[in-house]
C-alpha positions in Angstrom: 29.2 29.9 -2.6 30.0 27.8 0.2 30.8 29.2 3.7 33.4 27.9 6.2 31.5 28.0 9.6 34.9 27.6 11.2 36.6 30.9 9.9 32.7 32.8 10.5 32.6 31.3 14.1 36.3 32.3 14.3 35.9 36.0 13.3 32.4 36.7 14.8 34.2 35.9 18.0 35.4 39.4 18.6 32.8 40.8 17.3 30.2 39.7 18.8 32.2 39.2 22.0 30.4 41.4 24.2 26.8 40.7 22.7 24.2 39.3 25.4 23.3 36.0 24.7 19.7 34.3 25.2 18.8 32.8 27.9 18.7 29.2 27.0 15.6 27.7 25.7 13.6 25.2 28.1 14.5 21.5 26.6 12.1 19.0 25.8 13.2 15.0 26.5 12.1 12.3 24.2 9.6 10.8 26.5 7.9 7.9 24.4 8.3 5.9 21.1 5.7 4.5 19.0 6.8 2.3 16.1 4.0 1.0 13.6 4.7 -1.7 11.1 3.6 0.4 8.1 6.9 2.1 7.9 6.3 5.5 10.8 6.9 5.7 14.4 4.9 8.4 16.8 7.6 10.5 19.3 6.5 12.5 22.1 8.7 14.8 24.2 7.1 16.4 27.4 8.7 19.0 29.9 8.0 22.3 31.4 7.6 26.0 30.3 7.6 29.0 32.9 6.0 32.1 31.5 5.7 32.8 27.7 8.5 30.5 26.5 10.2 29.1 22.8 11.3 25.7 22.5 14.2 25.1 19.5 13.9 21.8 18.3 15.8 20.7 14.4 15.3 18.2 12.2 16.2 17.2 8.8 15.0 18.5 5.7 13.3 15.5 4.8 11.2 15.3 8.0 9.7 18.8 8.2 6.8 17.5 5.2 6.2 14.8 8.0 6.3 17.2 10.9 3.9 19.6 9.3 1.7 17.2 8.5 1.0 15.1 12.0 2.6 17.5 14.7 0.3 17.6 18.0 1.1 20.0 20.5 -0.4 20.4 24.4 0.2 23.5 26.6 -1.6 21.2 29.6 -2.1 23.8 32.6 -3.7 26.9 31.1 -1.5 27.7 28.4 -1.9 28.4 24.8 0.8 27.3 22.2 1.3 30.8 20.5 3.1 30.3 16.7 5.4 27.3 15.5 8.1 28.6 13.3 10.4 27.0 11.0 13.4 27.8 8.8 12.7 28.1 4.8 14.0 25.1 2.6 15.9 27.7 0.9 19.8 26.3 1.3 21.9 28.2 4.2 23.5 30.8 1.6 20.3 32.0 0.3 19.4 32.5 4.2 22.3 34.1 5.4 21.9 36.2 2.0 18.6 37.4 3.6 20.1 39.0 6.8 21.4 42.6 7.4 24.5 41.4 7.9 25.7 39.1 5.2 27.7 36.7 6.4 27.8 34.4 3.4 31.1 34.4 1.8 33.3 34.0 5.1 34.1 37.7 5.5 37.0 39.1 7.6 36.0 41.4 10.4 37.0 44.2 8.2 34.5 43.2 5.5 32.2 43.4 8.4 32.7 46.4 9.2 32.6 47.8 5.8 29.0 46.0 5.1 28.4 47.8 8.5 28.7 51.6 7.1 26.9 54.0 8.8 26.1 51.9 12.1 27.2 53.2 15.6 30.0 51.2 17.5 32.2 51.2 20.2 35.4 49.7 20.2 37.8 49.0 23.3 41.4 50.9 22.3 43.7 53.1 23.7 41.7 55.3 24.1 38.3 53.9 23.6 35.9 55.6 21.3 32.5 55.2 20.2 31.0 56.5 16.7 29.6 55.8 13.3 31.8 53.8 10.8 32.8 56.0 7.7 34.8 52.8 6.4 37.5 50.4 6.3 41.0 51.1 4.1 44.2 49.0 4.0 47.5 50.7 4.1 51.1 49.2 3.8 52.8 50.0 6.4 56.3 49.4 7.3 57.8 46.4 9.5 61.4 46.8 10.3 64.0 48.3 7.9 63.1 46.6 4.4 59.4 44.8 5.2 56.2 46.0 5.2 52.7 44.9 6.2 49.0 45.2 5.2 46.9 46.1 7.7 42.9 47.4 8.0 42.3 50.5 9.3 38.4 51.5 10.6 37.6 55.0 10.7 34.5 56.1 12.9 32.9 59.5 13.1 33.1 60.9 16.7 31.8 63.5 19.1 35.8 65.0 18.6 35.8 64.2 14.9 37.3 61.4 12.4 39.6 58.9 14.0 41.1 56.1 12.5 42.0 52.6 14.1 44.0 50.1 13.2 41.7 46.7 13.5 44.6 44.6 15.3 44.8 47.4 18.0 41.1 46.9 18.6 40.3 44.3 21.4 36.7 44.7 21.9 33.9 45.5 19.2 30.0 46.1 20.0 27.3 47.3 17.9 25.0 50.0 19.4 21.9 49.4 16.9 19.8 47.0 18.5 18.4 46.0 14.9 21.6 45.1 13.7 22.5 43.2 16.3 19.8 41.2 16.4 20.0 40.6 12.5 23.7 39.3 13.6 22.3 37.3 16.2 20.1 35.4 13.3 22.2 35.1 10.9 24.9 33.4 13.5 22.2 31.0 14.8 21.4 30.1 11.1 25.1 29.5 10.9 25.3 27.3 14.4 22.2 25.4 13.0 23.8 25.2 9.6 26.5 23.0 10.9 24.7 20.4 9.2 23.7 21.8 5.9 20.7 19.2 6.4 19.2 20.4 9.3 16.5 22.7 10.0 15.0 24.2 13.2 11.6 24.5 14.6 10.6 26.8 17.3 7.6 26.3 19.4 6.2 29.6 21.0 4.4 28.8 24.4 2.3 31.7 25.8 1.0 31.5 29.5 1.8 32.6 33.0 3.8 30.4 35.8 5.3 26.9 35.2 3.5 24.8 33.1 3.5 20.9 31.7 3.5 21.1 28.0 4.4 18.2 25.2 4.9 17.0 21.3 4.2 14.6 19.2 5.0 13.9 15.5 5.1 11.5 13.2 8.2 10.3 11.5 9.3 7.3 9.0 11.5 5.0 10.8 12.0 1.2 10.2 9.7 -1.3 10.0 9.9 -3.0 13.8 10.2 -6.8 13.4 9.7 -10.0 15.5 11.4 -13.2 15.7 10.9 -16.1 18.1 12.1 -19.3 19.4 10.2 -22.2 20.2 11.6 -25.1 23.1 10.3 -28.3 22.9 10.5 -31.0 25.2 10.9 -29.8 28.8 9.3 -27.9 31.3 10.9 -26.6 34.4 13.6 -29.2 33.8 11.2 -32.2 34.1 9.8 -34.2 30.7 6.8 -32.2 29.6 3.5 -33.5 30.3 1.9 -34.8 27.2 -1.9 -35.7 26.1 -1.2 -39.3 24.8 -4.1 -38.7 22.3 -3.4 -35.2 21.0 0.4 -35.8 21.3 0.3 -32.2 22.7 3.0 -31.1 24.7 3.9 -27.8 26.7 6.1 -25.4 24.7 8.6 -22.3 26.0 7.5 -19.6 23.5 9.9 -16.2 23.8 9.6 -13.7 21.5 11.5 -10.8 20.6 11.2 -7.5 18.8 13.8 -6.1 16.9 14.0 -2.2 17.3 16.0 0.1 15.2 17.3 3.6 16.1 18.2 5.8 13.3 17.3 8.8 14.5 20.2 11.3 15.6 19.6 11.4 19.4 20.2 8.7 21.8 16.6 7.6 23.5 17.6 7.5 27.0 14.3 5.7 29.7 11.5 6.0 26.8 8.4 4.3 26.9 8.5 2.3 23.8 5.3 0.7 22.3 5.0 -1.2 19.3 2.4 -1.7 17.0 1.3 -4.5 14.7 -0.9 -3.5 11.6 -1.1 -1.5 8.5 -2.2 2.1 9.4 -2.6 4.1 6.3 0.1 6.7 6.0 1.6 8.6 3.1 4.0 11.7 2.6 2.9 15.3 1.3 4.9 18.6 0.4 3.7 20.9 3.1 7.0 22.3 3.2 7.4 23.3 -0.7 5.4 26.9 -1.1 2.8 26.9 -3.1 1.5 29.6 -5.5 -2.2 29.7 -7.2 -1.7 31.0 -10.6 -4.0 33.4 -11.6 -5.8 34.2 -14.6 -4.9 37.2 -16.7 -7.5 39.9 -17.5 -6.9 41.4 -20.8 -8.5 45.4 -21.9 -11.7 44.1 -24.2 -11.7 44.7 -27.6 -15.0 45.1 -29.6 -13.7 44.1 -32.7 -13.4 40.7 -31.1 -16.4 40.1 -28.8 -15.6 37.6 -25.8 -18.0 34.6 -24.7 -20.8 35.9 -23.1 -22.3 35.2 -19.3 -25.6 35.9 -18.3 -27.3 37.0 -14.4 -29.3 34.5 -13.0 -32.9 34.9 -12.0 -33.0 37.6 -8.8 -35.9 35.4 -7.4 -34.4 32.3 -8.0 -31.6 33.2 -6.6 -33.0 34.9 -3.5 -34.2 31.2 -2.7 -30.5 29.6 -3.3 -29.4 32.3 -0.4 -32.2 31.5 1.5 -31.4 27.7 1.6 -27.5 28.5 1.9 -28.5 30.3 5.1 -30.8 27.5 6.4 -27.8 24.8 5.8 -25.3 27.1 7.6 -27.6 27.0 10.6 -28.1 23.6 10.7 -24.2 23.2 10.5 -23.9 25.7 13.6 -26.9 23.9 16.1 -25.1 20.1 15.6 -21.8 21.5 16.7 -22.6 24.2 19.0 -19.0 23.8 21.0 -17.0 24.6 17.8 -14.9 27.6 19.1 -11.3 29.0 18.7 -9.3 28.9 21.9 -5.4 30.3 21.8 -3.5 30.0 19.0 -5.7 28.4 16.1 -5.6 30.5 13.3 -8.3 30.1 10.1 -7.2 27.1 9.8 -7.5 25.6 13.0 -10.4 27.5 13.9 -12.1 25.4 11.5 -10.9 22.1 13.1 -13.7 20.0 15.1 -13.2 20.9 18.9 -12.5 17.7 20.0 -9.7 17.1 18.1 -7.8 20.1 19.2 -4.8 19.8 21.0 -4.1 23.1 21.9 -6.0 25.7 24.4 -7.4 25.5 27.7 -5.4 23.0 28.8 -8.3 20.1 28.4 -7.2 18.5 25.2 -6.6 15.1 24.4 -3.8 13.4 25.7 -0.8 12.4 23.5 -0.5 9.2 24.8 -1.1 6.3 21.4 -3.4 3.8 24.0 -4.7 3.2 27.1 -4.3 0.9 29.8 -5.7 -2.0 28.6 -4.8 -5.4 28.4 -3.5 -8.3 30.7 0.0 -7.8 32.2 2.1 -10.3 30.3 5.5 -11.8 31.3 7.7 -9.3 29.8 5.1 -7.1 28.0 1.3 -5.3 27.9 -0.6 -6.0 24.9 -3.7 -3.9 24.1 -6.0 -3.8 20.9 -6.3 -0.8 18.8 -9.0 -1.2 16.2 -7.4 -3.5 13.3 -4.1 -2.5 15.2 -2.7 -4.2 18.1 0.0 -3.2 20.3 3.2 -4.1 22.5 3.3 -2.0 25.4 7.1 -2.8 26.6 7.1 -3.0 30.6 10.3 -1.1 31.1 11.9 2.2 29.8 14.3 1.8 27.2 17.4 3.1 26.3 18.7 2.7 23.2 21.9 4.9 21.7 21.4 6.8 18.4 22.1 4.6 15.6 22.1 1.6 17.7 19.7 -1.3 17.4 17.9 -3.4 20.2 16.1 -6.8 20.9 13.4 -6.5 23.2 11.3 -9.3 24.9 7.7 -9.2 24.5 6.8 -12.5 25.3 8.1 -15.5 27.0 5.1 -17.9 27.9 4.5 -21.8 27.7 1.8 -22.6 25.1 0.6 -25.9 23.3 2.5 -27.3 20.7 1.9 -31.0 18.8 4.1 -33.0 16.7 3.0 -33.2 13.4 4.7 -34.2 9.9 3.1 -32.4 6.5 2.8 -33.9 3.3 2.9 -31.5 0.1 4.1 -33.6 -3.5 4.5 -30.0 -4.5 6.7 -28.6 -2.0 8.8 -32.3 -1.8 7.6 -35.5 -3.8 9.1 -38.2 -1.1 9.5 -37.1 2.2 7.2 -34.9 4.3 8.2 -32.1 6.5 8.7 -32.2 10.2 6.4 -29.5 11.6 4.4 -28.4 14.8 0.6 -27.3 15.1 1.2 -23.9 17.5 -1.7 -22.9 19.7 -1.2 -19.5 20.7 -2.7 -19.8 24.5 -1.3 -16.4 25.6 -3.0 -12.9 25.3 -0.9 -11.1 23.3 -1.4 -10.9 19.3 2.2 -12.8 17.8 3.6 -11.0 14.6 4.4 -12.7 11.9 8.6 -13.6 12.2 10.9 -16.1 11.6 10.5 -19.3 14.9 13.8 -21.2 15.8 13.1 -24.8 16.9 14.9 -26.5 19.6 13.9 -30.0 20.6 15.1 -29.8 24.4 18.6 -28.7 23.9 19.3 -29.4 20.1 18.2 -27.1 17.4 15.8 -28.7 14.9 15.5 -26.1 12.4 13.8 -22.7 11.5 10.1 -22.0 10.4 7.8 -19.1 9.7 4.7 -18.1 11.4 1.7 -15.8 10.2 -0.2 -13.4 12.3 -1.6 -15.3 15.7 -4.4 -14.2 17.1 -5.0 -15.5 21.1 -6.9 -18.8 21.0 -5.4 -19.1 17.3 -3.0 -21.9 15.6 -0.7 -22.7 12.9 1.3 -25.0 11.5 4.8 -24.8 11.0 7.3 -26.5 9.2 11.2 -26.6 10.6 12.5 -29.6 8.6 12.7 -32.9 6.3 11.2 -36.1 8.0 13.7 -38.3 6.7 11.9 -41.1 9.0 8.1 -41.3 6.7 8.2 -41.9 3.0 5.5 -41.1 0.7 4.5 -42.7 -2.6 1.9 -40.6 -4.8 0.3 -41.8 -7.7 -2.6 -41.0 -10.0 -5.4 -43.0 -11.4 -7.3 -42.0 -14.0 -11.4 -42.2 -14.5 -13.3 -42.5 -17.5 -15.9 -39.7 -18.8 -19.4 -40.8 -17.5 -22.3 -39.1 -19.2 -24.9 -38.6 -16.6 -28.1 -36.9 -18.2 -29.3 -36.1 -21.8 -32.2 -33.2 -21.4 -33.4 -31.2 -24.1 -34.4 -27.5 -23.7 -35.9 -25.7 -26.5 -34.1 -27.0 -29.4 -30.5 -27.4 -27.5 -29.4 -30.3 -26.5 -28.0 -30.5 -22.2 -25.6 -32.8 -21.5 -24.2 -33.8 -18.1 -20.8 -35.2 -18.1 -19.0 -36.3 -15.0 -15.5 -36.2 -15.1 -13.0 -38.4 -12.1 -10.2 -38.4 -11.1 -8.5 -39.9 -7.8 -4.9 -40.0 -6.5 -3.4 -42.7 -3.8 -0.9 -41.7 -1.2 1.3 -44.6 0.0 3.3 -44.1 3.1 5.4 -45.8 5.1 7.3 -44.9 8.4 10.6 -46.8 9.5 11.0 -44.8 12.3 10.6 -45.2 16.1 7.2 -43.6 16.7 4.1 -43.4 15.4 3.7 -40.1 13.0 0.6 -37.9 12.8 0.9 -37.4 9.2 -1.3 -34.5 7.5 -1.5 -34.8 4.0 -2.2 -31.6 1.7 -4.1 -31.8 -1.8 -5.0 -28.5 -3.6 -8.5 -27.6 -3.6 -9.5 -26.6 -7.4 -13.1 -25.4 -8.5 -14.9 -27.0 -9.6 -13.7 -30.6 -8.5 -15.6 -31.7 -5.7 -14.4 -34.3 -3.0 -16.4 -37.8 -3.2 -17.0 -39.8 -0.2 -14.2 -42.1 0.8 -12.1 -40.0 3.3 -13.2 -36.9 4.7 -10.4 -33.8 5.4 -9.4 -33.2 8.8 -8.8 -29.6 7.8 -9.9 -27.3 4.6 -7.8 -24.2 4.2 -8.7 -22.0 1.4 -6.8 -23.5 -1.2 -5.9 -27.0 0.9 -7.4 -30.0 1.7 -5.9 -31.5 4.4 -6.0 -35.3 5.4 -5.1 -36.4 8.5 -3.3 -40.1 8.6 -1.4 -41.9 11.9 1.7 -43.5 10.2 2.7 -46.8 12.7 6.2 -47.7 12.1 6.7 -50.8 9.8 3.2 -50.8 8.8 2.0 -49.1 5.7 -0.9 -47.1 5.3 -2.9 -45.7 2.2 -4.4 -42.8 1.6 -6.9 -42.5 -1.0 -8.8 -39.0 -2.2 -11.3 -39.5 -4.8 -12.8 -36.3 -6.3 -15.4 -35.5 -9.8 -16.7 -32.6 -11.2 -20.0 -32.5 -13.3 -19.7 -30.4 -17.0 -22.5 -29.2 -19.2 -22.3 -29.4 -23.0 -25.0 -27.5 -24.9 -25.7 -28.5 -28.2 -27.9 -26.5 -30.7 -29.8 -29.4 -32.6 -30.3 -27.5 -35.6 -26.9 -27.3 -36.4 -25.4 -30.7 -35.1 -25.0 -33.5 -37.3 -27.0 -36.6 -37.3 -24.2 -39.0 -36.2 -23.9 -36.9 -33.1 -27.5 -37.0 -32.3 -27.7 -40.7 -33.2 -24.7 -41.4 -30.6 -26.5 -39.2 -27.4 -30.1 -41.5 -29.0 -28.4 -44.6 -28.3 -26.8 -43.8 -25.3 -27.9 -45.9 -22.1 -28.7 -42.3 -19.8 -31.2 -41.3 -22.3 -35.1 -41.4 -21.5 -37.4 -42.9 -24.1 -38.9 -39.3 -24.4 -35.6 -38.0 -25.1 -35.2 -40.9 -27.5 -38.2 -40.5 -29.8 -37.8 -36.2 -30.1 -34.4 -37.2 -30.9 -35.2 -39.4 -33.9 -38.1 -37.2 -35.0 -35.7 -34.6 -35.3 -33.5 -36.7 -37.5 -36.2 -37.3 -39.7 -37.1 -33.8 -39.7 -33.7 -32.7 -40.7 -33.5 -35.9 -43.3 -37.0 -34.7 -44.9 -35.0 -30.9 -45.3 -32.5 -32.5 -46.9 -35.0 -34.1 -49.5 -35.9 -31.0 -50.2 -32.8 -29.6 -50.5 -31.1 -31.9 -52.4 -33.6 -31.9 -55.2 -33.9 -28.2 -55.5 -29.9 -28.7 -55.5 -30.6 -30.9 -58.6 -32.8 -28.9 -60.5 -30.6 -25.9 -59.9 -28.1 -27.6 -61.6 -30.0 -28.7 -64.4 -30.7 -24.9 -65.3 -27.2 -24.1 -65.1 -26.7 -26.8 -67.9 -29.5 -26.3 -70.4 -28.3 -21.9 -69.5 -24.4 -22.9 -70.8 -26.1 -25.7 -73.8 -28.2 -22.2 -74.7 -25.5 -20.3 -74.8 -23.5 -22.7 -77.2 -26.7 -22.5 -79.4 -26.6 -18.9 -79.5 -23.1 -18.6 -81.0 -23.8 -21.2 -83.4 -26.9 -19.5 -84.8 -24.9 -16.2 -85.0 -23.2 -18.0 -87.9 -25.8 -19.6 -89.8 -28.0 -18.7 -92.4 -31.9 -18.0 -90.8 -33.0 -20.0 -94.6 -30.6 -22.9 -93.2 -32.1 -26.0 -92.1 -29.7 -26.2 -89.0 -30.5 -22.5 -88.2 -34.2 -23.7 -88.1 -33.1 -26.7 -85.9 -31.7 -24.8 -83.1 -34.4 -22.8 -83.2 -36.8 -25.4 -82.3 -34.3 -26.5 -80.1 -34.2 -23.4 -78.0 -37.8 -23.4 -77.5 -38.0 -27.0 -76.2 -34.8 -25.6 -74.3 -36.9 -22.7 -72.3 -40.2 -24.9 -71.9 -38.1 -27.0 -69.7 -36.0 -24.0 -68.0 -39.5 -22.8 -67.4 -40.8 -25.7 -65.8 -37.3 -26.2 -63.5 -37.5 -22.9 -62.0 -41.3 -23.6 -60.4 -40.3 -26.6 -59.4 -37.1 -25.1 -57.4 -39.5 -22.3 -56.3 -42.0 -25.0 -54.9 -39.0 -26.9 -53.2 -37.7 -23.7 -51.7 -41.8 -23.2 -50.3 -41.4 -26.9 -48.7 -37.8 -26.0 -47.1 -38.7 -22.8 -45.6 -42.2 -24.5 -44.6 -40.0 -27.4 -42.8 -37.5 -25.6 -41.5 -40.5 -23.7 -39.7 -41.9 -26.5 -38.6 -38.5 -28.3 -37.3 -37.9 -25.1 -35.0 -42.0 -25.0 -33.6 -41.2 -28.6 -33.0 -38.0 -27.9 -31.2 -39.5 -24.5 -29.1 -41.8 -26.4 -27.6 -39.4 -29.7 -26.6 -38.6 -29.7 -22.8 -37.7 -33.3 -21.9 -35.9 -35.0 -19.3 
């Protein structure tokens, strides 16, 4: 059911009216901001506790999983953090539902007072009274001459006896249980927090004496922080920028700027903001979800139907397994001899490495994400952190809850040359205007979008990877309409290079070729450094006649000065070697007699090949004729069988009868005499066929 906070808050008023209220919680300030690029950002309040003291802090539903899982907390002069409590998950009805006092369906004061049966009041009337509450009635009762009115009416047991009240005669209400009222003291804050049905609190529970430092840090998800920056070519304090005539390098105005986005729902008033480039690995888990083991069920045994059995292990042996358990546990306890529980650590925390507890005697680690490190920059600090690196913005920030914020990080003069870059793939005619960056500053520059001005005219936008200091890149910001390139393609014939045989297979090198021309002209003013990519592709290798200035891990790149009105050609000649293996037993004689005649063959090679041509020729002698005999039995076997039919008609006294039969025996002396003679030609097969593949084993020729 849902509940109107309003009407509660509204009706709760009186009752409550005279209840003392906390005192109010110390409050802890957003003190620093830590944004990552993986999607989280690190926030730290700090402040001061006197005594044992609770901090109330809410957040949304969503972030308590986060909050469980990376929440650091420091009590830093002496203290102890004693307990952090939070609110179930369970909505605001089911909570309220929990309390002593119900307040979820919006009840009237009279409903109140009815759930409140049997609890000791007092109540400012004429006169005032103070009792136990037998219950709450409404009566009609009359208004004027014709009207009438319902009104509640509390009756309370006192030290004189019943006495009834009428509720809108009653101008003060307190409770007298102390447990009641502070179950009406929860359920209301629920109700406060519950404004936003989303939110949830936290209480921190601080335990110490005096006035004490104390802080916290968690990790949430927040947006990715990004970085965009804008390069100025041309000038330098207002005066032409001095330029290297061979490098064509000039000085550059680099600025940078980090975009910052704050979606949380307080305002970050003077934080210390840091921001950090790299891919930390973070994920999200449901800490906040309870979790119940199920547990197996144990059933009465029944002999009729006898369970799987288990059987004790050796006493001795496992008198030694306790032994060794007992020896590892004390090896455990000598390397970390400072392990110890200090404050509030629980069985969990007690189990924690020392050093990386955060709680205690006041000696912990420090929240703070980085040292001082790093060279002060012109607008920011930039210090390394592992495979991270961060931004470490000078000044405290403010920026309102969702509101977003540009903030400079850098702002520096670095190197930058004039280049144009040639890709057919990216744009067959005309190369792209572009500049090689050299990032001469200390800081690490984040990949972002770079908006190029040539002195005081924008010349386009390009993208930028990761820079390292001492690092370049080129960029590319737009279409040199000025330089034309021409690409064509030439093809190479197939060389064979080598003929080699290897135990009965036949190597052979082939060298494939291939070459492309670049033509270029420039009809502009100036003379163009022109860098020209080509694909690098395994396994074609680069031959000889110009070498790259550059080799990326998938480019070639040639470097070519472009005069204006004079072409230029660039030429890139590249071949790649393939094997083709070829078992000689099973290839054909015309292929064997083409690699035999071909010029790259040795005379060794030569002569093996043709003796194993005649090899293979003498096998198939041998095979042809036992093919022929083979099918001269399968001719005199079907003449046979037309004799046989025949007979099986005749007379055995016939003449023709006695014919056949002298036929048939001539018939069989030759069948007989065909079938040794295909059994001796099988012998001579097998026997050369043995002897071709000795012959070839043993062949290793160049």
């Amino acid at each position: 059911m849902q509940v109107s906070r309003t009407a509660i808050a509204a009706s709760l008023l009186a009752v409550v009216s005279a209840v003392s209220s906390r005192a109010a919680e110390p409050a802890l300030p957003l003190e620093k901001v830590v944004l990552f690029t993986s999607g989280v950002g690190f926030f730290q309040h700090g402040g001061k506790v006197d005594g044992d003291a609770q901090v109330e802090m809410a957040f949304k539903s969503e972030q308590i999983n986060d909050l469980l899982k990376s929440m650091v907390l420091e009590d830093r002069d002496g203290g102890t953090v004693a307990a952090v409590s939070y609110a179930s998950r369970d909505p605001i009805t089911k909570t309220l539902g929990t309390f002593a006092v119900n307040l979820t369906d919006n009840p009237s004061i009279g409903q109140i007072l009815g759930r409140l049966r049997g609890a000791r009041i007092e109540v400012a009337a004429a006169p005032p009274a103070s009792g136990t509450i037998v219950g709450v009635e409404k009566r009609t009762v009359p208004v004027g001459d014709d009207q009438t009115v319902e009104k509640e009416f509390v009756t309370i047991l006192t030290k004189e006896g019943l006495r009834t009240l009428a509720l809108d005669t009653i101008t003060r209400l307190k409770l007298l249980d102390e447990r009641l009222q502070g179950e009406l003291e929860k359920a209301l804050a629920v109700l406060a927090l519950g404004t936003d049905n989303d939110r949830k609190s936290v209480t921190l529970d601080f335990a110490g004496k005096g006035a004490r430092r104390v802080r916290v840090g968690y990790v949430q998800e927040a947006p990715v922080w990004k970085t965009s920056y804008r390069v100025v070519l041309g000038a330098e304090d207002g005066k032409a920028a001095e330029k290297d005539k061979d490098k064509k390098q000039e000085k550059a105005l680099l600025q940078g700027w980090a975009i910052v986005e704050n979606t949380t729902d307080q305002d970050w008033k003077d934080v210390r903001m840091s921001l950090v480039s790299g891919r930390p690995i973070s994920f999200r888990m449901d800490l906040y979800q309870p979790l119940y083991v199920p547990r197996p069920e144990v059933r009465q045994e029944l002999y009729a139907s006898l369970l799987p059995q288990q059987y004790g292990q050796d006493l001795a042996k496992r008198d030694r397994e306790f032994a060794a358990a007992g020896e590892r546990q004390g090896r455990i306890q000598l390397a970390r001899p400072e392990k110890a529980a200090s404050g509030l650590r629980g069985a969990a925390a007690a189990d924690a490495p020392a050093e990386s507890s955060v709680v205690g005697d006041g000696k912990a680690l420090s929240l703070d994400m980085a040292a001082n490190a790093g060279s002060i920059q012109s607008v920011a600090q930039g210090a390394t952190l592992g495979e991270l690196f961060r931004y470490e913005i000078a000044k405290p920030v403010s920026i309102a809850r969702q509101r977003s914020a540009m903030l400079p990080i850098v702002s520096e003069q670095i190197e930058a040359e004039k280049v144009s870059i040639y890709d057919d793939r990216v744009l067959a005619k005309h190369p792209l205007a572009g500049l090689r960056l050299v990032n001469s500053t200390k800081l690490n520059l984040m990949q972002g979008p770079v908006t190029v001005y040539d002195g005081d005219v924008y010349a386009g936008d390009a993208r930028v990877e990761d820079l390292v200091p001492g690092s370049e890149r080129l960029v590319s910001y737009a279409v040199d309409l000025d330089v034309e390139v021409a690409p064509r393609t030439e093809p190479r014939p197939e060389e064979i290079v080598s003929v080699k045989l290897a135990k009965g297979t036949l190597v052979v090198t082939r060298k494939l070729a291939r070459r492309k021309i670049f033509e270029i002209k420039n009809s502009g003013a100036d003379a163009v450094k022109l860098l020209v990519e080509h694909p690098r592709e395994e396994p074609w290798k680069l031959v000889a006649l110009e070498k790259p200035a550059e080799t990326t891990r998938d480019r070639y790149r040639f470097a070519v000065t472009a005069e204006p009105g004079k072409p230029v050609t660039l030429e890139v000649a590249e071949e790649q070697q393939t094997l083709q293996q070829l078992a000689l037993v099973n290839t054909d004689d015309s292929t064997i007699l083409f690699f035999t005649n071909a010029k790259q063959t040795s005379p060794a090679v030569k002569e093996a090949l043709t003796a194993v041509i005649e090899r293979k020729r003498e096998i198939e002698r041998f095979v042809q004729e036992r093919a022929k005999r083979e099918q001269e039995v399968n001719v005199v076997g079907q003449e046979q069988e037309r004799i046989r039919q025949n007979m099986a008609q005749l007379e055995r006294t016939s003449d023709l009868y006695t014919r056949y039969v002298q036929k048939f025996a001539v018939q069989e002396d030759r069948v007989e005499t065909l079938r040794k003679e295909v059994a001796d030609l099988q012998a001579k097969e097998l026997e050369a066929r043995r002897a071709l593949d000795d012959y070839l084993q043993q062949l290793e020729l160049n």
